[in-house]
N, C-alpha and C positions, 0 to 999 in steps of 0.2 A: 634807368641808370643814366646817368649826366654823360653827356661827352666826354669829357676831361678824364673820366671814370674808365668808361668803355674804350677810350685810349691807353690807359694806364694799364689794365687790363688783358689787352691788345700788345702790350710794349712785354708783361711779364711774358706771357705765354711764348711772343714769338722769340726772348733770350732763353727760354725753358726749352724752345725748340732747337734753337741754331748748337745749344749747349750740349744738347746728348746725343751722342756718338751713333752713326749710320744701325741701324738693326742687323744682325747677321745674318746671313742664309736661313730660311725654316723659322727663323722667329719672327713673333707677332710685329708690327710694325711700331715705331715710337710713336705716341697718345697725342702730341701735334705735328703733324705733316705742316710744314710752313703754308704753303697754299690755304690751306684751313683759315690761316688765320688774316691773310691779306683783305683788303675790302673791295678786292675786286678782283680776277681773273683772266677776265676778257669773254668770259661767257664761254670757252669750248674745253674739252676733257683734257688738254693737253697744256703745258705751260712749262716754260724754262726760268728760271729765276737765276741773277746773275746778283750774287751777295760779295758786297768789301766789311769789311770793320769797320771801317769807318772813310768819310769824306775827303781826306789827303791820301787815300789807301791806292797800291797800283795793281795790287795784289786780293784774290779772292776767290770764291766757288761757283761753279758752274752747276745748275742740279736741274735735271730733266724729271719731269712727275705727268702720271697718266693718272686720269679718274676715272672711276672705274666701280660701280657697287657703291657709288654715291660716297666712297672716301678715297683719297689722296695717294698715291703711292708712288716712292722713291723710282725712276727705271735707271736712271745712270747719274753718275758725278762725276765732277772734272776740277780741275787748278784753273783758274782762270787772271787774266790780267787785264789791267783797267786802263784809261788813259794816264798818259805820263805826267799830267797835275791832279790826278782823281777824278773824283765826282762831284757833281753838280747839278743842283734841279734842274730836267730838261726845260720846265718854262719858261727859265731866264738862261738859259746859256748861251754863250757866246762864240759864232765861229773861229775857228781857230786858237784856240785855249788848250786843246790838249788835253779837255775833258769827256768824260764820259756821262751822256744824261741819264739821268734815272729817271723811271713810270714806267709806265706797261704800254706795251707797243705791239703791232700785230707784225706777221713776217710774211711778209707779199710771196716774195718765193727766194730760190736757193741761185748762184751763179758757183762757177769755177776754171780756171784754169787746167785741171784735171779734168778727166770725164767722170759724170755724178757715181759715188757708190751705190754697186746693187741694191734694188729694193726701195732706192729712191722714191717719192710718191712726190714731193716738192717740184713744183712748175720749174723747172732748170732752165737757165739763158748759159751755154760756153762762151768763154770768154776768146776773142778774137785779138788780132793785134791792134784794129781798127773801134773796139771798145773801150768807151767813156766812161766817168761819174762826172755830171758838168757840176762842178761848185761854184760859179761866176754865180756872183750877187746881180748882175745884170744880164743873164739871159733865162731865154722864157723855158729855158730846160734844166733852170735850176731845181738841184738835188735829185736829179733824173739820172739812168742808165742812157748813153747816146751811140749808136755803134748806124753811122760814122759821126765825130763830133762836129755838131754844127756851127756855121759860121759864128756865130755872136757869143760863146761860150770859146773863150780864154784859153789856151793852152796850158799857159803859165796861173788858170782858175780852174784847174780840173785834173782827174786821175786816170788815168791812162792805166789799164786794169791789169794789162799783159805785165806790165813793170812789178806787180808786186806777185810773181809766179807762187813762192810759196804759204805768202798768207792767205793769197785769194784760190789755192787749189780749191778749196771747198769753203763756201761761205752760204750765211741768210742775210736778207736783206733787212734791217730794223726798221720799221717806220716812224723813226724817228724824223718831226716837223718834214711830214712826207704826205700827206693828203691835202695840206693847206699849206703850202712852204714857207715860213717867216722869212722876209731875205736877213742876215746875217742870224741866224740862229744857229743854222750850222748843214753839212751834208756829207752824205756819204756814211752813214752808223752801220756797222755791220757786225753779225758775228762769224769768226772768221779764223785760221788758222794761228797758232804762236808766232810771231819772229822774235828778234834777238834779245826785246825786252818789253817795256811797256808799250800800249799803243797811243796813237793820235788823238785818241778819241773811243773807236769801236771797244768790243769783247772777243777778247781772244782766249782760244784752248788748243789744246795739244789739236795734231794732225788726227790721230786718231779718234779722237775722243768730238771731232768736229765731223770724221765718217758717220761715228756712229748716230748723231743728232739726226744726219739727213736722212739716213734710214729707220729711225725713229717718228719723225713728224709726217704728219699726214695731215694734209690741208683739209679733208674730210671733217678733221676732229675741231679746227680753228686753233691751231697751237698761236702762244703769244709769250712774249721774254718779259719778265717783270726784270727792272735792274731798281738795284740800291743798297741801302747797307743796313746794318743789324741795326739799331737804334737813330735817336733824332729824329730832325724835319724831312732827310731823305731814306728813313727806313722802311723797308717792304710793307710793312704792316697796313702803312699809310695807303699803298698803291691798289 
């Protein structure tokens, strides 16, 4: 089959999927689990996928999936919100835009301002009053955790983590341009608790529904966050 085929394809199946409504308790599961249908995972049994409608969207689904018996299955769903100008391919985007990248990305580990919920398995850092996120385009600890912030990373270029007490009660870290750091691409992608409305950039969910993530993921399995939207050049399918 052509490319253009096996995309097209790819594109029915995964609106066949996003379209029919969660399975109920006791019944068989729906015939495509999105995962199924993306082109990549990340290689480990666990995955969170963070879907908009579309590319201007602020708004979207948060859906947790374990594998398991060699198919896909739903564990939890959540309402989720995007950056305050949407989405954007993570390999062109731009710091400070107010976007959210899309692709698949691993989750190093969990921080919070709370202490971690029971059950926890995610490598947890507490967050201190003397912890960082450096976003200075000019130090060498850019897009890094800093606790205490060092000299050459900006005050006025960096997030001061204690400040944002109830987004950051409970969060993962995205590795979003995190292993190789583009400078102005962007830093700090997390996912991470609701506030008042859209975010800066990261993925946010209710408080609860961000407990329950941490005590779902287990670094054992390689969980990873696929983000993007139902169709187009930034739809999951793609990732």
């Amino acid at each position: 089959m052509r490319t253009g085929a096996v995309a097209l394809v790819s594109a029915v199946l995964l609106a066949l999927a996003l379209a029919l409504p969660a399975a109920p308790a006791g019944a068989a599961p729906r015939p495509f689990p999105l995962p199924a249908l993306m082109a990549d995972t990340g290689g480990g049994s666990q995955l969170i996928t963070a879907t908009a409608p579309g590319i201007r969207s602020t708004t979207g689904t948060v859906t947790w999936w374990d594998r398991r018996g060699g198919r896909w299955r739903a564990a939890g769903t959540a309402p989720a919100r995007f950056g305050a100008n949407g989405l954007v391919e993570g390999g062109v985007r731009e710091q400070g835009t107010s976007t959210t990248p899309t692709g698949l990305y691993g989750l190093p580990y969990a921080f919070g301002t709370a202490p971690p919920p029971g059950g926890t398995r995610m490598p947890h850092r507490p967050v201190r009053d003397s912890s960082w996120w450096c976003q200075d385009n000019d130090s060498a600890a850019y897009n890094r955790w800093t606790d205490p912030r060092p000299a050459d990373c900006r005050p006025t270029e960096a997030e001061r983590l204690a400040d944002y007490r109830t987004q950051y009660a409970h969060a993962l870290v995205v590795a979003f341009n995190y292993d190789r750091p583009v400078r102005g691409r962007g830093a700090g992608i997390f996912l991470h608790v609701d506030g008042t409305g859209p975010t800066a950039g990261c993925v946010s969910v209710p408080r609860q529904a961000m407990a329950d993530l941490l005590r779902w993921a287990d670094p054992a399995r390689r969980p990873h966050i696929a983000i993007g939207t139902r169709t187009g050049a930034t739809a999951l399918y793609r990732y």
